[in-house]
C-alpha positions as CSV (number, residue, x, y, z in Angstrom):
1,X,112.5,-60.7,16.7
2,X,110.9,-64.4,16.0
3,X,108.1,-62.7,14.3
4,X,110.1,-60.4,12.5
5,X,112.0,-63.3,11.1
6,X,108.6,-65.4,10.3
7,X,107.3,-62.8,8.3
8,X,110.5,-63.0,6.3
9,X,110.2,-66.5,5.8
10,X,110.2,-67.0,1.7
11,X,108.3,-70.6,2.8
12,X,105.4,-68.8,3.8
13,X,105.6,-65.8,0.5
14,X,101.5,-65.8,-0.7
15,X,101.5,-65.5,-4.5
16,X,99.6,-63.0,-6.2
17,X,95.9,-63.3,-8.1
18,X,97.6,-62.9,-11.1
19,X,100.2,-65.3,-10.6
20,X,98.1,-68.0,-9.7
21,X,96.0,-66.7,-12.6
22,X,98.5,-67.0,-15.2
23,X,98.9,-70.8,-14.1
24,X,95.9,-71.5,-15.0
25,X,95.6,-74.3,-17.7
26,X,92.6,-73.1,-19.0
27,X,94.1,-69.2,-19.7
28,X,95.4,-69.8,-23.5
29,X,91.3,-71.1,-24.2
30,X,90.2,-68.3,-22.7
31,X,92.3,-66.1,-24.7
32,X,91.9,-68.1,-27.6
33,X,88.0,-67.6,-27.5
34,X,88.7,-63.5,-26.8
35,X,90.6,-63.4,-29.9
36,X,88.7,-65.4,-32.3
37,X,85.6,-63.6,-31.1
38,X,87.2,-60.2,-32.1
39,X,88.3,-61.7,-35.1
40,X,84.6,-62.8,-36.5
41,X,83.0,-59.0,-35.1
42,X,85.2,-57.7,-37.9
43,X,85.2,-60.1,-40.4
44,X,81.5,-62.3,-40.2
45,X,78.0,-60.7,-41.0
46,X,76.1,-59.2,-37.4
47,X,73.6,-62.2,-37.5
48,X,76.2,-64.8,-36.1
49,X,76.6,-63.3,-32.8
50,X,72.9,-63.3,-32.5
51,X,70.9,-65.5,-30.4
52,X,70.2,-68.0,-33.0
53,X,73.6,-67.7,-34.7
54,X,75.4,-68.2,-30.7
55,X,72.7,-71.6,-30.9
56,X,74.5,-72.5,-34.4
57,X,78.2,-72.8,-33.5
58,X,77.5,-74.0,-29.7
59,X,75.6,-77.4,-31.1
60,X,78.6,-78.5,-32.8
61,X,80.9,-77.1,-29.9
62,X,78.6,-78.7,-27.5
63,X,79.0,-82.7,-29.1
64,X,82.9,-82.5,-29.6
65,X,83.0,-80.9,-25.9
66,X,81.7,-83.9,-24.5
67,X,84.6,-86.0,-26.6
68,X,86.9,-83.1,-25.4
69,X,86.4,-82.8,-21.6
70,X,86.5,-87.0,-21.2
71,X,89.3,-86.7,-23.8
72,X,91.2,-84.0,-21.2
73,X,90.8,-86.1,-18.2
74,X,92.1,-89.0,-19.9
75,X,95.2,-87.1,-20.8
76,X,95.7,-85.3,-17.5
77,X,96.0,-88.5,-16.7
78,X,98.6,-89.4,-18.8
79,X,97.3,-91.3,-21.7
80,X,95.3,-90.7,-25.3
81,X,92.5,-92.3,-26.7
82,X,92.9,-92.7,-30.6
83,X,89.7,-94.9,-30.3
84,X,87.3,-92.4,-29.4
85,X,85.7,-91.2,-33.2
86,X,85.4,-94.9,-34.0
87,X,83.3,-95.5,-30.6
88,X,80.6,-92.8,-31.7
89,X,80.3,-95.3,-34.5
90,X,79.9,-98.7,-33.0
91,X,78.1,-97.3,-29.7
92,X,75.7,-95.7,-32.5
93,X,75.8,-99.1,-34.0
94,X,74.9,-100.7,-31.1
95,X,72.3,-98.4,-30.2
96,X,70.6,-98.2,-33.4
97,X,70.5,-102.4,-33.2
98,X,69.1,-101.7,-29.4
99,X,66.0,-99.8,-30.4
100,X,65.3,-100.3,-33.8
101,X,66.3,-104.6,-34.8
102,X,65.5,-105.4,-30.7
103,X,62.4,-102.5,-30.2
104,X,63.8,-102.0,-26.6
105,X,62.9,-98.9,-24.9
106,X,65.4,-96.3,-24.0
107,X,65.3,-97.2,-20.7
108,X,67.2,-100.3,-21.5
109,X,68.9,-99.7,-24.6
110,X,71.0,-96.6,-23.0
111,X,72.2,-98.6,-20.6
112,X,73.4,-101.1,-22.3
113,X,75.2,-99.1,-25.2
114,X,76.7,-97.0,-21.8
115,X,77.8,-101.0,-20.6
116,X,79.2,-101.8,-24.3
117,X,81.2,-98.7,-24.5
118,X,82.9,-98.9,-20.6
119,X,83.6,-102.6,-21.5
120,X,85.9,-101.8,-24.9
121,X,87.5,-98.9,-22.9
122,X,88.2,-101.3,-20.3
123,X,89.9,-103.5,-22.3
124,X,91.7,-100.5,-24.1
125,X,92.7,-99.3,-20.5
126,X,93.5,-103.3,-20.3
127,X,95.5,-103.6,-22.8
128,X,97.9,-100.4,-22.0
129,X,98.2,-101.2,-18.5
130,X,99.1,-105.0,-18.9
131,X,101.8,-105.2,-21.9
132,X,103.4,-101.4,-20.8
133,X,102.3,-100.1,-25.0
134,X,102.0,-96.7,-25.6
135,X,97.8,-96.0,-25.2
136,X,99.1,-94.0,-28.3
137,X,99.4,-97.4,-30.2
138,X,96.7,-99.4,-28.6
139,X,93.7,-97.0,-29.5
140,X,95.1,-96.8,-32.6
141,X,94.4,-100.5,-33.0
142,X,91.1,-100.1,-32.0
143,X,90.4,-96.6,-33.9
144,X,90.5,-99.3,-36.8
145,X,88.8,-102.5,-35.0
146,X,86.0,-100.3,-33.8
147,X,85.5,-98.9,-37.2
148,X,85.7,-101.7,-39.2
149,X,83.2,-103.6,-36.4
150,X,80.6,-100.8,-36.9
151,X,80.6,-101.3,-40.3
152,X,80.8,-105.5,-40.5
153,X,77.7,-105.1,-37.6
154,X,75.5,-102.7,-39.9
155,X,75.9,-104.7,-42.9
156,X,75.2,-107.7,-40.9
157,X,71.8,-106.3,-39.1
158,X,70.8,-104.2,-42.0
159,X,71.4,-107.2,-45.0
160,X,74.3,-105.0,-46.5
161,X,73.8,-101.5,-46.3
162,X,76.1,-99.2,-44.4
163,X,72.9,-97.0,-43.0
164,X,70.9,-98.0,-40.1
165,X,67.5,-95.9,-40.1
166,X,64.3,-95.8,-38.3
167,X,65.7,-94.6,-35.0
168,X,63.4,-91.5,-34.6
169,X,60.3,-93.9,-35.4
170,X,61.3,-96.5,-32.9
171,X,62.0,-94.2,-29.6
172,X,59.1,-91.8,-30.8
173,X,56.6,-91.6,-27.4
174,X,59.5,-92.6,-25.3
175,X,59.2,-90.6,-22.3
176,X,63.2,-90.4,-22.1
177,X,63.6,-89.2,-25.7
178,X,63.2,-85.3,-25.0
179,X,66.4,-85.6,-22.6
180,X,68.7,-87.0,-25.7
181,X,67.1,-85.1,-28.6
182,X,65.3,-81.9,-29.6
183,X,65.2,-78.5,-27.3
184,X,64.6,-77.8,-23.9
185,X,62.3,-75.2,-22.6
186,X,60.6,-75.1,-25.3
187,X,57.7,-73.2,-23.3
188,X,59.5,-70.8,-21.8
189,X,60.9,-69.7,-25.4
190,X,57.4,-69.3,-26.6
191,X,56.2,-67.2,-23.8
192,X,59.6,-65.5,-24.6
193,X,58.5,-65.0,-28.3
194,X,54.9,-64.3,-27.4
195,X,55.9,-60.7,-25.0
196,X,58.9,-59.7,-27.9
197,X,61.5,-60.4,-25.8
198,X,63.1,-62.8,-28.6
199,X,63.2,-62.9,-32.3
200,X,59.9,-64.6,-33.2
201,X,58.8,-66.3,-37.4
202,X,55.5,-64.5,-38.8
203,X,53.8,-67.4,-37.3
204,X,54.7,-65.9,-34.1
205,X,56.6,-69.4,-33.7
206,X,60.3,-68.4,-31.8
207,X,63.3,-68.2,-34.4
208,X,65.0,-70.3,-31.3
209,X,62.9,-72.5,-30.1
210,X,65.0,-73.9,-27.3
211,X,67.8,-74.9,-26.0
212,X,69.3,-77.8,-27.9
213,X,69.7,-80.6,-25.3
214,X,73.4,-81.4,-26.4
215,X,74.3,-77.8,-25.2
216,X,72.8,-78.5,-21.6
217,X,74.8,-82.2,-21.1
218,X,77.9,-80.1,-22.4
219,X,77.6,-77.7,-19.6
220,X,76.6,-80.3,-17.5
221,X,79.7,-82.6,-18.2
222,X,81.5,-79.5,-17.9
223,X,80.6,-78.8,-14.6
224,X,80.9,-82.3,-13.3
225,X,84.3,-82.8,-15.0
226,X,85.7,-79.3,-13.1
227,X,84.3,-80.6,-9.8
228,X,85.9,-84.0,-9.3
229,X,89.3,-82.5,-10.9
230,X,89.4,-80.1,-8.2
231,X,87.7,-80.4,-5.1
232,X,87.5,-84.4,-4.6
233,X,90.0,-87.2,-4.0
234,X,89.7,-88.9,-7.2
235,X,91.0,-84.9,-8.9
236,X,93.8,-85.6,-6.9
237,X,94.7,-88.9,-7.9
238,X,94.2,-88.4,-12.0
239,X,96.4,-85.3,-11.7
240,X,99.0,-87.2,-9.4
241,X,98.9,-90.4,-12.0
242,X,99.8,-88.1,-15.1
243,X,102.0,-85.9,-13.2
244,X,104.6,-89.2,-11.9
245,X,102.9,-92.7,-11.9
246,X,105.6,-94.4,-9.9
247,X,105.0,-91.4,-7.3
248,X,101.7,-92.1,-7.2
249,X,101.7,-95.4,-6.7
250,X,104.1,-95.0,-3.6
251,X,101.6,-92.5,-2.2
252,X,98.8,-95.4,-2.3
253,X,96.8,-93.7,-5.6
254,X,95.5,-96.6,-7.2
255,X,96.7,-96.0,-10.6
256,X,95.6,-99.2,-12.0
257,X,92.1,-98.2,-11.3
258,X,92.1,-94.6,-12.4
259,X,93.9,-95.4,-15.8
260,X,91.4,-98.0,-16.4
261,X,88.3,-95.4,-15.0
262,X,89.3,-92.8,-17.8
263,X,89.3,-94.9,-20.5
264,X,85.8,-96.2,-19.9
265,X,84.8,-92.5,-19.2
266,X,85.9,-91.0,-22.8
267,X,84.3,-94.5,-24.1
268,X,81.0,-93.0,-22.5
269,X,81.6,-90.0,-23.5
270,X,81.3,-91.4,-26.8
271,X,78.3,-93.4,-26.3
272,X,76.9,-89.9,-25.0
273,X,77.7,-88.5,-28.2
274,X,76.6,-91.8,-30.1
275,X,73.2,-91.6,-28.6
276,X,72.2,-87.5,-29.0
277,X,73.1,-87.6,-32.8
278,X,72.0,-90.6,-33.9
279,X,68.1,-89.7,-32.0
280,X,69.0,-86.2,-33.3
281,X,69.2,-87.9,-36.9
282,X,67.1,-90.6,-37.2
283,X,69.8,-92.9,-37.9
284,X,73.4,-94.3,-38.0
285,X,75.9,-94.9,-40.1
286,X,79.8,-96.6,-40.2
287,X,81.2,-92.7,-40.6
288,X,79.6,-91.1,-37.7
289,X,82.1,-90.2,-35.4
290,X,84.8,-89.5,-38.1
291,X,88.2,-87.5,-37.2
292,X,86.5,-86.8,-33.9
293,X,89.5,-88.4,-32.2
294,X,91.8,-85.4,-33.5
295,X,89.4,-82.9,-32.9
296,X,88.6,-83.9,-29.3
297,X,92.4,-83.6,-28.6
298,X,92.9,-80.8,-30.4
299,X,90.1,-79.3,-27.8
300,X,92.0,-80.4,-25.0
301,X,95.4,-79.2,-25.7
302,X,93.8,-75.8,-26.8
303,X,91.8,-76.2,-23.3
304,X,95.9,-76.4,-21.9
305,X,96.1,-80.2,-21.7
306,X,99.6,-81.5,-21.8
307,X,100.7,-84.1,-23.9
308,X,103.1,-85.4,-21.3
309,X,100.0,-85.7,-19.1
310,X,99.9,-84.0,-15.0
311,X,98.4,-80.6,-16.5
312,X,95.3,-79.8,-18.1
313,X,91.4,-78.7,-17.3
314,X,88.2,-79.8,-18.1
315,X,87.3,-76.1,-18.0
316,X,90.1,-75.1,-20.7
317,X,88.6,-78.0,-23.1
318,X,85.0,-76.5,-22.8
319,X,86.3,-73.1,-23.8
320,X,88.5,-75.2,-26.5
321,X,85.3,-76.5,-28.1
322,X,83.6,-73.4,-28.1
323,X,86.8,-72.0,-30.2
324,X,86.2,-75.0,-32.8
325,X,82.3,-74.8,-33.1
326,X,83.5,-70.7,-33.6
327,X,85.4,-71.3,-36.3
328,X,83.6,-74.1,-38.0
329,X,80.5,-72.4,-38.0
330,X,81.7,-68.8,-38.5
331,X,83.8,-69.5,-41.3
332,X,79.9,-69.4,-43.2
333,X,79.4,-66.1,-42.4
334,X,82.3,-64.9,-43.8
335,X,83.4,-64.4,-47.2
336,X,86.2,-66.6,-46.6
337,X,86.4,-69.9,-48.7
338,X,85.3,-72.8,-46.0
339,X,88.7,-74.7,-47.5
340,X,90.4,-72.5,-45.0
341,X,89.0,-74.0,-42.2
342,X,91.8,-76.7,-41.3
343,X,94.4,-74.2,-42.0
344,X,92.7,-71.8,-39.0
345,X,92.5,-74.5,-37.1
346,X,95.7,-75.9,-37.2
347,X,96.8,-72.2,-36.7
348,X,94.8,-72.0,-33.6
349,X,96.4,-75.0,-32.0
350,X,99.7,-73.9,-32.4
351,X,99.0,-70.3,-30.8
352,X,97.9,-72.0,-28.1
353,X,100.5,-74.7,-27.4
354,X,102.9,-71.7,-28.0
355,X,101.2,-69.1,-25.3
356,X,100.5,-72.0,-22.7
357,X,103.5,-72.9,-22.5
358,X,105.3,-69.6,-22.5
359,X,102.9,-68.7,-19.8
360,X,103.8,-71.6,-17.7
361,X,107.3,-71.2,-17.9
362,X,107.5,-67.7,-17.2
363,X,105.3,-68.3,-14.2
364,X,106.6,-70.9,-13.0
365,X,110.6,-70.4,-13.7
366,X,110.6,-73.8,-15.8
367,X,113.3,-73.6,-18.7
């Protein structure tokens, strides 16, 4: 009789796999990424979904995903960074001074625009924790501060242009370049190449020649990002510190100190960013990092990300990345005009906000 009543017992009901599927943060991305991929087999010429056309729209995907997963975590955590477009900037700023005005070696110089980045979103993190502002208003303070100090520095250390150059010159021979710039594997692609298993130039030289590195820290950051939101301690404490902060607190999660963690993170994140382009390039400038703000969120809440913070995965913003290196790059093998690009966009993100959270409240019974 006991264990016919136990096995009654609602308490103890298992859920489904597609229940716990469908609450899944990351399921509108995922669908999101389905659908625009269908939508480009029909519409874009066959040589985007080759292996050099995939290369094409992951670069892009691969440096706003950086922006986008630290940008996730920040708001599963309960707060926005405004700031972040404008840090690519003055990290690139201080970077480019680093290696090219100074002549240090990367060794040096990458730890120290890592240090100058954590420190301003510190004080962002600072700022929003001590005088109770929206992070809303207070990184868009420094979204303008930042920009405005990457372009007063550049003038200053470059006697008035806007344009820092000489970046690839100065870190050329250093043994750490090849890990921020250029394409990994190179060999292997080659030897690919050389036995016909990939699409090789008349000079036998591989149409792909690698892997850009960008692509490899966005998996990597990916990876990390999914495994400290859900199997560690600190996972716990971000989710529980967006979800209620006054809950959290009473449970001993040190808020103060996770708030303050995920601002420098997206700040890194930025300096990440700053770094890989501005090698990548050759040089930086006081527009690098424009709008990127906007489109890391936009990533984030396509990846499921709630603005009221508690919900979200790093996972769902990889997959939201992808969607927007998809479209931006696709749109070029269309015979779309590219002026439709925002409009898709825009469209994209609303579809998703939409199905997430018509998903989650069917799943979960929320009204």
């Amino acid at each position: 009789m006991a264990n016919a009543t136990a096995s009654a017992d609602e308490r103890i009901k298992t859920e489904s796999i597609t229940t716990r599927l469908m609450k899944r943060p990351e399921l509108g991305a995922i669908g999101g990424v389905i659908l625009v991929t269908i939508f480009f087999l029909f519409t874009a010429s066959g040589t985007m979904f080759t292996f050099s056309g995939i290369m094409n729209f992951l670069t892009p995907a691969a440096q706003l995903g950086i922006l986008g997963i630290a940008a996730a975590m920040l708001m599963i955590g309960g707060e926005f960074d405004l700031s972040i477009g404008s840090m690519v900037a003055f990290a690139g700023m201080i970077f480019g001074v680093l290696v090219v005005n100074m002549g240090l070696p990367l060794i040096f110089a990458i730890p120290l625009t890592m240090g100058f980045a954590a420190a301003m979103g510190a004080i962002n993190g600072a700022i929003v924790l001590r005088t109770g502002l929206p992070s809303f208003i207070v990184t868009l303070a420094f979204l303008f501060i930042l920009r405005g100090a990457s372009l007063v520095g550049l003038k200053i250390f470059t006697n008035g242009s806007t344009q820092l150059r000489g970046v690839r010159e100065s870190v050329e021979g250093d043994w750490l370049a090849p890990f921020f710039s250029g394409d990994a594997f190179g060999g292997a692609f080659q030897w690919m190449a050389d036995n016909g298993w990939i699409e090789a130039l008349n000079s036998g030289t591989p149409k792909v020649p690698g892997i850009p590195v960008e692509i490899l820290w966005f998996i990597a950051v990916a990876a990390v990002a999914t495994f400290v939101l859900l199997r560690t301690p600190a996972g716990n404490w971000i989710f529980a510190t967006g979800g209620d902060r006054n809950a959290a607190s009473n449970s001993g999660v040190p808020v103060r100190k996770v708030k303050i963690s995920l601002f420098m993170l997206t700040a890194c994140a930025a300096a990440l960013v700053a770094i890989i382009t501005v090698i990548d390039t050759g040089s930086t400038d006081a527009r690098r990092g424009f709008m990127k703000e906007f489109e890391a969120i936009i990533a984030a809440v396509i990846g499921g990300c709630l603005l009221t913070g508690g919900y979200g995965s790093a996972i769902g913003a990889f997959f939201g990345a992808i969607i927007f290196g998809m479209v931006t790059i696709g749109l070029t093998y269309t015979g779309f005009d590219q002026d439709w690009f925002q409009v898709f966009l825009g469209g994209m993100l609303l579809l998703a906000v939409v199905f997430n959270n018509a998903i989650r409240k069917r799943v979960t019974g929320e009204r």
